[in-house]
PDB file of N, CA, C and O in Angstrom:
ATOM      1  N   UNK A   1       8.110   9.544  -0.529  1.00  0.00           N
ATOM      2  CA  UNK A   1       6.685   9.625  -0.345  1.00  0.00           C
ATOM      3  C   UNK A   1       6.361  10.921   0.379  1.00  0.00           C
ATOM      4  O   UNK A   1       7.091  11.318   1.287  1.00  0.00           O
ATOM      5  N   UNK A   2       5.078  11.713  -0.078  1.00  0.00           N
ATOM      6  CA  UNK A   2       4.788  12.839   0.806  1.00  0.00           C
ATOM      7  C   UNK A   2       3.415  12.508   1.161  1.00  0.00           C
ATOM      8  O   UNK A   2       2.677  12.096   0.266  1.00  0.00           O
ATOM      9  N   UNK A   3       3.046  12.613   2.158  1.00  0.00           N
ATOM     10  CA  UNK A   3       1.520  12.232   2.933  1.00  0.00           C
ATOM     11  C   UNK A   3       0.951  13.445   3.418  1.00  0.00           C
ATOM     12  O   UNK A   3       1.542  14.227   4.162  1.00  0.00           O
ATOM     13  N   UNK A   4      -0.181  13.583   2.992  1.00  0.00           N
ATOM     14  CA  UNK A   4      -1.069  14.657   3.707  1.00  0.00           C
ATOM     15  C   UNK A   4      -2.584  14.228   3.773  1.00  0.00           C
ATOM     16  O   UNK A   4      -3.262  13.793   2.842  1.00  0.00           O
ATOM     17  N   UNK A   5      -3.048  14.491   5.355  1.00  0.00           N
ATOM     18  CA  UNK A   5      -4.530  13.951   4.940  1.00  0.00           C
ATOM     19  C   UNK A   5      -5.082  13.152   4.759  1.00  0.00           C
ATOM     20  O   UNK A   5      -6.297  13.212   4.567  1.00  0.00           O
ATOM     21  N   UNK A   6      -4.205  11.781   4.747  1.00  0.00           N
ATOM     22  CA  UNK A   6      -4.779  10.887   4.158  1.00  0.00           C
ATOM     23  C   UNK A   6      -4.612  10.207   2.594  1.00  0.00           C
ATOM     24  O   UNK A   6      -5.183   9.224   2.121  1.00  0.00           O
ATOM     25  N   UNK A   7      -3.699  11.037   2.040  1.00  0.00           N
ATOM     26  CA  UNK A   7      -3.358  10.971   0.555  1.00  0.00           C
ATOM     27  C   UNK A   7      -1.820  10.987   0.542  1.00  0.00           C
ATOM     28  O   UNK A   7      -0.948  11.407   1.302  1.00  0.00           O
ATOM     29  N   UNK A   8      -1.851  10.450  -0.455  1.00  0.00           N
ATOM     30  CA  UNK A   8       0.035  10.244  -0.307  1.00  0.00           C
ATOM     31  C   UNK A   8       0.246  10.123  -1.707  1.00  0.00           C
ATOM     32  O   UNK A   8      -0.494   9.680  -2.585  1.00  0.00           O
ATOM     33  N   UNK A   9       1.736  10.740  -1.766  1.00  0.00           N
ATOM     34  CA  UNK A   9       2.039  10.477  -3.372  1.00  0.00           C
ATOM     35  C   UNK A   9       3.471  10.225  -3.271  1.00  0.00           C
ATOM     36  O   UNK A   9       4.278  10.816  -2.554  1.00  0.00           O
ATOM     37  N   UNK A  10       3.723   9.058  -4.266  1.00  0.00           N
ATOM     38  CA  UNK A  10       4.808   8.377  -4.500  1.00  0.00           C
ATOM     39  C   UNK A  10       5.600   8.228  -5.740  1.00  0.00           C
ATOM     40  O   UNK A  10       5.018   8.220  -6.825  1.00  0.00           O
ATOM     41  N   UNK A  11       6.785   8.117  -5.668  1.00  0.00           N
ATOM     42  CA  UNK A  11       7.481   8.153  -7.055  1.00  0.00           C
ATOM     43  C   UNK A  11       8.427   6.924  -6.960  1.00  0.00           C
ATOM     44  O   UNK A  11       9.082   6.632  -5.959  1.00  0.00           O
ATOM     45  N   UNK A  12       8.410   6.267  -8.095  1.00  0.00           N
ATOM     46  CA  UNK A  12       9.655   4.938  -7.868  1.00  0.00           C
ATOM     47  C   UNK A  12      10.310   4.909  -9.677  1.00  0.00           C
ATOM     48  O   UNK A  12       9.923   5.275 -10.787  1.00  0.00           O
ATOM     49  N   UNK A  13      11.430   4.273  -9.102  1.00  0.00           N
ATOM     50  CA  UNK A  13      11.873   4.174 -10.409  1.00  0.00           C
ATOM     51  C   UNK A  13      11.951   2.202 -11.090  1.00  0.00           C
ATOM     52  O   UNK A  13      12.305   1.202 -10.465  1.00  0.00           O
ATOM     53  N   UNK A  14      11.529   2.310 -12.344  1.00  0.00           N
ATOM     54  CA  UNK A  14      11.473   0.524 -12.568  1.00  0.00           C
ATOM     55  C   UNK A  14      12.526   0.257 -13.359  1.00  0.00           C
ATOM     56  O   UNK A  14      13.289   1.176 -13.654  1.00  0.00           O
ATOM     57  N   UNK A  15      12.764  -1.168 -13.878  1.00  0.00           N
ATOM     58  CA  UNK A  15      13.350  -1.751 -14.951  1.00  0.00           C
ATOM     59  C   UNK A  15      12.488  -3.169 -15.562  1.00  0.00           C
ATOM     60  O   UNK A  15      11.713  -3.719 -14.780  1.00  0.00           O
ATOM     61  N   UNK A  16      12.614  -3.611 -16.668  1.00  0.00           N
ATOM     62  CA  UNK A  16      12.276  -4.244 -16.986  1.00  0.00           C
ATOM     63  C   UNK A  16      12.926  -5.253 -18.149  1.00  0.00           C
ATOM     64  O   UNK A  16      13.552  -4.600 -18.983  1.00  0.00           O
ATOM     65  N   UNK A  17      12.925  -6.177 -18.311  1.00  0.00           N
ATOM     66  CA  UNK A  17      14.245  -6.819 -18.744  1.00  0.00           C
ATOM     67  C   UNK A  17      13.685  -7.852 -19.217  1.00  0.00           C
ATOM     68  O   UNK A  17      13.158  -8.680 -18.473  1.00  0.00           O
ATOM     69  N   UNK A  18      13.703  -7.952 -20.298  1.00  0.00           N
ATOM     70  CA  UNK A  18      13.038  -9.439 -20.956  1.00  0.00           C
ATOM     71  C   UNK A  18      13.285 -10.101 -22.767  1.00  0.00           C
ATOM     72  O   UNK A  18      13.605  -9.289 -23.635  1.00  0.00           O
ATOM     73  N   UNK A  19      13.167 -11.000 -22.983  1.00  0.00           N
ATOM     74  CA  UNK A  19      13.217 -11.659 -23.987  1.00  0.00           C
ATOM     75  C   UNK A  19      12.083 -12.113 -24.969  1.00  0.00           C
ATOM     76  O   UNK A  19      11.260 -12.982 -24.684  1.00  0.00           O
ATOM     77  N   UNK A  20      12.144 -11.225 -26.518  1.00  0.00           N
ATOM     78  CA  UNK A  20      11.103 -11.048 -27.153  1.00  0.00           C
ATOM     79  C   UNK A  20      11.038 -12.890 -27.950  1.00  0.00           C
ATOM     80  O   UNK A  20      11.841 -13.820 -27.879  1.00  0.00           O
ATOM     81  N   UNK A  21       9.637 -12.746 -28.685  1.00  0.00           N
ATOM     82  CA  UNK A  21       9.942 -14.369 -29.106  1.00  0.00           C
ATOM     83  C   UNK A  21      10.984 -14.952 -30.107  1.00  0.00           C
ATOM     84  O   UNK A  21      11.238 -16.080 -30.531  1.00  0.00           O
ATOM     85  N   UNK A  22      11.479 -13.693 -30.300  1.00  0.00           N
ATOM     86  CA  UNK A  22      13.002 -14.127 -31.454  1.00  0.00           C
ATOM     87  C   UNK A  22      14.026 -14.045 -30.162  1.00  0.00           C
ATOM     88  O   UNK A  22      15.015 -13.693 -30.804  1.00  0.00           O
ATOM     89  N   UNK A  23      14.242 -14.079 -29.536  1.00  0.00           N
ATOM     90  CA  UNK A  23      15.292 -14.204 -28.789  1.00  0.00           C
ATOM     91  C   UNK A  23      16.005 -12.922 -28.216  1.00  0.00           C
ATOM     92  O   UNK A  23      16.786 -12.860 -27.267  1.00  0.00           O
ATOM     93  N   UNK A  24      15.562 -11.964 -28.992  1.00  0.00           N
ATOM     94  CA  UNK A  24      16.045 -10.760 -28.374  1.00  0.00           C
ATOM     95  C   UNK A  24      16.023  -9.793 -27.050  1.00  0.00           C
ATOM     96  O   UNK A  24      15.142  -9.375 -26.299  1.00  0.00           O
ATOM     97  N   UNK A  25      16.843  -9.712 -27.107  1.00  0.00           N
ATOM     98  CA  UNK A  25      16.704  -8.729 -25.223  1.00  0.00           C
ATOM     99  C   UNK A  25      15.772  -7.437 -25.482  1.00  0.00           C
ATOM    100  O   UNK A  25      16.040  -6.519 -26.258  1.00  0.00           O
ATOM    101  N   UNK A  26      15.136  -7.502 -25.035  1.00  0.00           N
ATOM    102  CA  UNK A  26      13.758  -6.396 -24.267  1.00  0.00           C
ATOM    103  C   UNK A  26      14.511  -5.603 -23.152  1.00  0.00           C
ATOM    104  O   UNK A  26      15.253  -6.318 -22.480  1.00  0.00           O
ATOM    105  N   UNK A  27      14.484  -4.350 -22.824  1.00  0.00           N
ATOM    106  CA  UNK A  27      14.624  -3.670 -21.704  1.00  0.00           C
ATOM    107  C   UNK A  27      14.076  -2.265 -21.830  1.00  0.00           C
ATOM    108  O   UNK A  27      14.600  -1.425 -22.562  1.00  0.00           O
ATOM    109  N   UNK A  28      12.922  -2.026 -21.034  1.00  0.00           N
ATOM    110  CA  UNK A  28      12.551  -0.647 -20.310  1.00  0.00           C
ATOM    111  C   UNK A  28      12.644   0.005 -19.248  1.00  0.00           C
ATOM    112  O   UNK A  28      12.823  -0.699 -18.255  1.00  0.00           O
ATOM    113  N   UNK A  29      12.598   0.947 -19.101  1.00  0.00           N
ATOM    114  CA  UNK A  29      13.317   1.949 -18.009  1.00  0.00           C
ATOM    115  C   UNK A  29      12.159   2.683 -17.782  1.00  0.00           C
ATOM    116  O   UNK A  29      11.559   2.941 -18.825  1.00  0.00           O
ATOM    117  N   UNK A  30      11.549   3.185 -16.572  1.00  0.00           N
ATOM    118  CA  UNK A  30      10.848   4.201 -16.805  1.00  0.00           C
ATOM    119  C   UNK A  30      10.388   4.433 -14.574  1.00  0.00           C
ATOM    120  O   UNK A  30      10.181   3.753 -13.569  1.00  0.00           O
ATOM    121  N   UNK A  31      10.475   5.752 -15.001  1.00  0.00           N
ATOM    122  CA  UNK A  31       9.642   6.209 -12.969  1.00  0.00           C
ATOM    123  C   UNK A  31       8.738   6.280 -13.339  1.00  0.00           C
ATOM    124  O   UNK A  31       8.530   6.394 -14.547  1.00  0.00           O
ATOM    125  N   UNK A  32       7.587   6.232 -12.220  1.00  0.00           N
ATOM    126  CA  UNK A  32       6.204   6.057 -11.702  1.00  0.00           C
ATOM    127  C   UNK A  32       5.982   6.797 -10.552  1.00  0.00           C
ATOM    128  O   UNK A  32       6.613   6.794  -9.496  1.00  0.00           O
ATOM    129  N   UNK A  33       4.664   7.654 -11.005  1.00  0.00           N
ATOM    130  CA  UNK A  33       3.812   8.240 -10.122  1.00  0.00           C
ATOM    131  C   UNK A  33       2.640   7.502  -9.594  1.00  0.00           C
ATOM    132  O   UNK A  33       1.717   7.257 -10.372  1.00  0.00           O
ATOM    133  N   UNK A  34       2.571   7.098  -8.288  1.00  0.00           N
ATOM    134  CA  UNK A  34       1.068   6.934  -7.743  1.00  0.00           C
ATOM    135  C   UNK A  34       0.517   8.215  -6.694  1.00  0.00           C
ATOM    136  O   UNK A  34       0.960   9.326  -6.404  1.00  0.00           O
ATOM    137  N   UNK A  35      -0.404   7.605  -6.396  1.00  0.00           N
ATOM    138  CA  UNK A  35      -1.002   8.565  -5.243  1.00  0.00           C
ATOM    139  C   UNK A  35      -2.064   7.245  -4.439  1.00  0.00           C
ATOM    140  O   UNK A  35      -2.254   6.244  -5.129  1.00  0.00           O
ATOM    141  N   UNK A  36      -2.532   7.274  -3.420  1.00  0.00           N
ATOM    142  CA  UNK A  36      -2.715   6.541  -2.333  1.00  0.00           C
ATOM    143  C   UNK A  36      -3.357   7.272  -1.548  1.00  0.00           C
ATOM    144  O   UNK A  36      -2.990   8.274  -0.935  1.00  0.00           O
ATOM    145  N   UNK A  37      -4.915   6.439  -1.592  1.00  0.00           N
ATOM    146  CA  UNK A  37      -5.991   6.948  -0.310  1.00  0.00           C
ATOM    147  C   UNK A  37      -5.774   6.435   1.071  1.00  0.00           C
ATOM    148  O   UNK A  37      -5.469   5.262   0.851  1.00  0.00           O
ATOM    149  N   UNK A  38      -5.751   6.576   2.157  1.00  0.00           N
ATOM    150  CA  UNK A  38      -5.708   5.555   3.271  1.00  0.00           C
ATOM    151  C   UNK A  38      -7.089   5.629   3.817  1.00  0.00           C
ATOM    152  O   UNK A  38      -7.819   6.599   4.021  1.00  0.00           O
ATOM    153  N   UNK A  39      -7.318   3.912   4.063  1.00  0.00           N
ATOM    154  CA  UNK A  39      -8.547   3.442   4.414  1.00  0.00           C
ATOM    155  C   UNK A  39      -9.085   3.643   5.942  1.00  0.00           C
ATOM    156  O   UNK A  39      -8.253   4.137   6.704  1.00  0.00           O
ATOM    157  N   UNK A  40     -10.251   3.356   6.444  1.00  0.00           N
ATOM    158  CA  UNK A  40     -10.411   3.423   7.309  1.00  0.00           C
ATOM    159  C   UNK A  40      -9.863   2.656   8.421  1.00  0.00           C
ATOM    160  O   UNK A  40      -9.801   2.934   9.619  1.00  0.00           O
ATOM    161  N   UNK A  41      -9.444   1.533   7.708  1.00  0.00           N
ATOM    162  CA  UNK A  41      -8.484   0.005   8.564  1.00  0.00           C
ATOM    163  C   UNK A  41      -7.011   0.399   8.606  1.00  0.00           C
ATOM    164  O   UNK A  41      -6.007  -0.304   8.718  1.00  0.00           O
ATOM    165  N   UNK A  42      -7.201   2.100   8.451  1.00  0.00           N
ATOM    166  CA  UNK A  42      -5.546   1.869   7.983  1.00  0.00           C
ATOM    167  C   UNK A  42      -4.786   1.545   6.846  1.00  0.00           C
ATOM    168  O   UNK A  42      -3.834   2.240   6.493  1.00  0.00           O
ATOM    169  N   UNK A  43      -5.201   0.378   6.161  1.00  0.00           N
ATOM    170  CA  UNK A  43      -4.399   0.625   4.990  1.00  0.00           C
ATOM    171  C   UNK A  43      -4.114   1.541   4.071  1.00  0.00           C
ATOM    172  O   UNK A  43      -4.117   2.758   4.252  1.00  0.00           O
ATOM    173  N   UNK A  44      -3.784   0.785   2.758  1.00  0.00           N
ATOM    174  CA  UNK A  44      -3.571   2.401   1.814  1.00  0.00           C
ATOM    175  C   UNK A  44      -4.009   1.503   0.758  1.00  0.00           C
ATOM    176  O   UNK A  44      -3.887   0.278   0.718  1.00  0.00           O
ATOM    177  N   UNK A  45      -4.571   2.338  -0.149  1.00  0.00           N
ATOM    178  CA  UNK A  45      -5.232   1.563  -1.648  1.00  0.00           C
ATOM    179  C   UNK A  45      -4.905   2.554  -2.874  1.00  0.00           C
ATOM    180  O   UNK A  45      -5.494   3.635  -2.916  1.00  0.00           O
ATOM    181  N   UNK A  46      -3.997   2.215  -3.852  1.00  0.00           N
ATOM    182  CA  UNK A  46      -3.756   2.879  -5.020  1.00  0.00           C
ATOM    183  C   UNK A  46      -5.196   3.587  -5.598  1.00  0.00           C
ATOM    184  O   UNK A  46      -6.127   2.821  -5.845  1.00  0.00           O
ATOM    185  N   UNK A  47      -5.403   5.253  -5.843  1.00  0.00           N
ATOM    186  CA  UNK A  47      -6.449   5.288  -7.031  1.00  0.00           C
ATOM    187  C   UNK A  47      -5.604   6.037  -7.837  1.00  0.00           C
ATOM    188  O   UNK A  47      -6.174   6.697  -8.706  1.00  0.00           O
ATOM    189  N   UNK A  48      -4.512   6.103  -7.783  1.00  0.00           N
ATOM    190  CA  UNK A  48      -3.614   6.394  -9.451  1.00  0.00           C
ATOM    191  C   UNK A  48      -2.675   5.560  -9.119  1.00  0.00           C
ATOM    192  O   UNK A  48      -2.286   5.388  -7.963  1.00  0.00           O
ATOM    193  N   UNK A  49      -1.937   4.565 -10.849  1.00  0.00           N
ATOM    194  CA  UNK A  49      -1.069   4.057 -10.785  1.00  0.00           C
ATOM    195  C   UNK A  49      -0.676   4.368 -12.044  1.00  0.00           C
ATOM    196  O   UNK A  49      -0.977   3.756 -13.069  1.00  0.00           O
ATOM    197  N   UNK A  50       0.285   5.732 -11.902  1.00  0.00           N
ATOM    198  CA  UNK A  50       0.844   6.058 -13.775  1.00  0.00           C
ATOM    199  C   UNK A  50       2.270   5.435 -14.012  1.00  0.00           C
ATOM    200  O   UNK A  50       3.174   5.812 -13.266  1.00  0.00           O
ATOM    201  N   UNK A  51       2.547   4.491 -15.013  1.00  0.00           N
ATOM    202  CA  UNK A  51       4.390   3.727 -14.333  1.00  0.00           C
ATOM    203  C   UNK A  51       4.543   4.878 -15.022  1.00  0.00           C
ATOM    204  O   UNK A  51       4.877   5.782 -14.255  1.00  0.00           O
ATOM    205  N   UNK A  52       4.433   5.253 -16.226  1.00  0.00           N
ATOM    206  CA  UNK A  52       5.379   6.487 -16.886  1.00  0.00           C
ATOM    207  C   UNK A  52       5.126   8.254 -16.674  1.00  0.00           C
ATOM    208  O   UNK A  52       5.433   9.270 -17.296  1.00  0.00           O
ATOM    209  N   UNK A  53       4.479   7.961 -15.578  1.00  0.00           N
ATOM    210  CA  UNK A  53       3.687   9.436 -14.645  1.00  0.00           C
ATOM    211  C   UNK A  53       5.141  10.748 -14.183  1.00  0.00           C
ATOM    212  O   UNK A  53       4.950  11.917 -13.849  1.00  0.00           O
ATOM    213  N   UNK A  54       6.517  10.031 -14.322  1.00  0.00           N
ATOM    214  CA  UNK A  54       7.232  10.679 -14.165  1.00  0.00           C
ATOM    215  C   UNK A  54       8.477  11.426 -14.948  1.00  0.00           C
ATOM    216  O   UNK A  54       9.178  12.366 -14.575  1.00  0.00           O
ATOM    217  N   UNK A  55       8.499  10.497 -16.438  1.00  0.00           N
ATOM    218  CA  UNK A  55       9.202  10.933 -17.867  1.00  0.00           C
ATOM    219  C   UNK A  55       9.229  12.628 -17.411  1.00  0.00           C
ATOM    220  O   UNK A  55       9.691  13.468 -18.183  1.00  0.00           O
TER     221      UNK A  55
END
């Protein structure tokens, strides 16, 4: 994660693993870019969520 300001940007990597309705194995791979405002309470609230932002 890099934070500046109040804005932050993040990178993660996923998997995904699943079974189509014939029975077959499903699996995707892919990193993700967000970026992240922080609120006035402190928190942080996604206004980008790209999963494949990092291909």
């Amino acid at each position: 994660m890099i934070e500046a300001d109040g804005i932050a940007l993040l990178r993660g990597s996923w998997n995904l693993e699943s079974s189509a309705s014939d029975g077959t194995s499903v699996t995707m791979k892919g990193q993700s870019i967000e970026v992240a405002r922080k609120q006035q309470d402190g928190s942080w609230r996604f206004v980008i969520d790209h999963p494949f932002g990092a291909m």
